[in-house]
Steps between C-alpha positions, in 0.01 A plus 500: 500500500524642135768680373586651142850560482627740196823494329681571163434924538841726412645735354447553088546734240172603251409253263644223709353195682440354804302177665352517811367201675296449784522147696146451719491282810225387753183487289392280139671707304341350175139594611580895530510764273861741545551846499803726361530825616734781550538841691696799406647738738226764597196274310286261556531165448341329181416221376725394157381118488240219564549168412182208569537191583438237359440629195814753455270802405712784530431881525729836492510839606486683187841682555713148480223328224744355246802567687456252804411171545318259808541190513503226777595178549310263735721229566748752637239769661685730331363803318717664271493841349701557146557913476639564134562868354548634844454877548599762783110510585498129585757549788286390850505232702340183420299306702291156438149474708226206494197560651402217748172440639503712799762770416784602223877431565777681343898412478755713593552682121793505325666833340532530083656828417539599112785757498734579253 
């Protein structure tokens, strides 16, 4: 069965940085695009990140443009998520989703807070 399992979310003051990753089981990972996204308390949840595959073509929300990075790595189906210049407003938690061919699948989300 497939399963996207997130990690690498914390605690961290503003202007810090954090990693997330997202390790994918039970489908070709290489042949699927991946989804970031994250949900605040009392919003909705958004979408922050694509990334393609094969080709790598990435996309951003434009709130974390220039300040986060996608990237995957096949061999490991592992996506990764490189959050730089963290602010207060990017506190949420962070979840990974690929959309398969008859439904979407989500992990379980991990928690980045940016507190001083």
């Amino acid at each position: 069965q497939v399963q996207l399992v997130e990690s690498g979310g914390g605690l961290v003051q503003p202007g810090g940085s954090l990693r997330l990753s997202c390790v994918a089981s039970g489908f070709t990972f290489s042949r699927y695009a991946m989804y970031w996204y994250r949900q605040a308390p009392g919003k909705e949840r958004e979408l922050v990140a694509t990334i393609t595959s094969p080709s790598g073509s990435t996309n951003y929300a434009g709130s974390v443009k220039g300040r986060f990075t996608i990237s995957r790595d096949n061999a490991k189906n592992t996506i990764y998520l490189q959050m730089n210049s963290l602010k207060p407003e990017d506190t949420a938690v962070y979840y990974c989703r690929v959309l398969g061919p008859l439904r979407d699948y989500w992990g379980q989300g991990t928690q980045v807070t940016v507190s001083s």
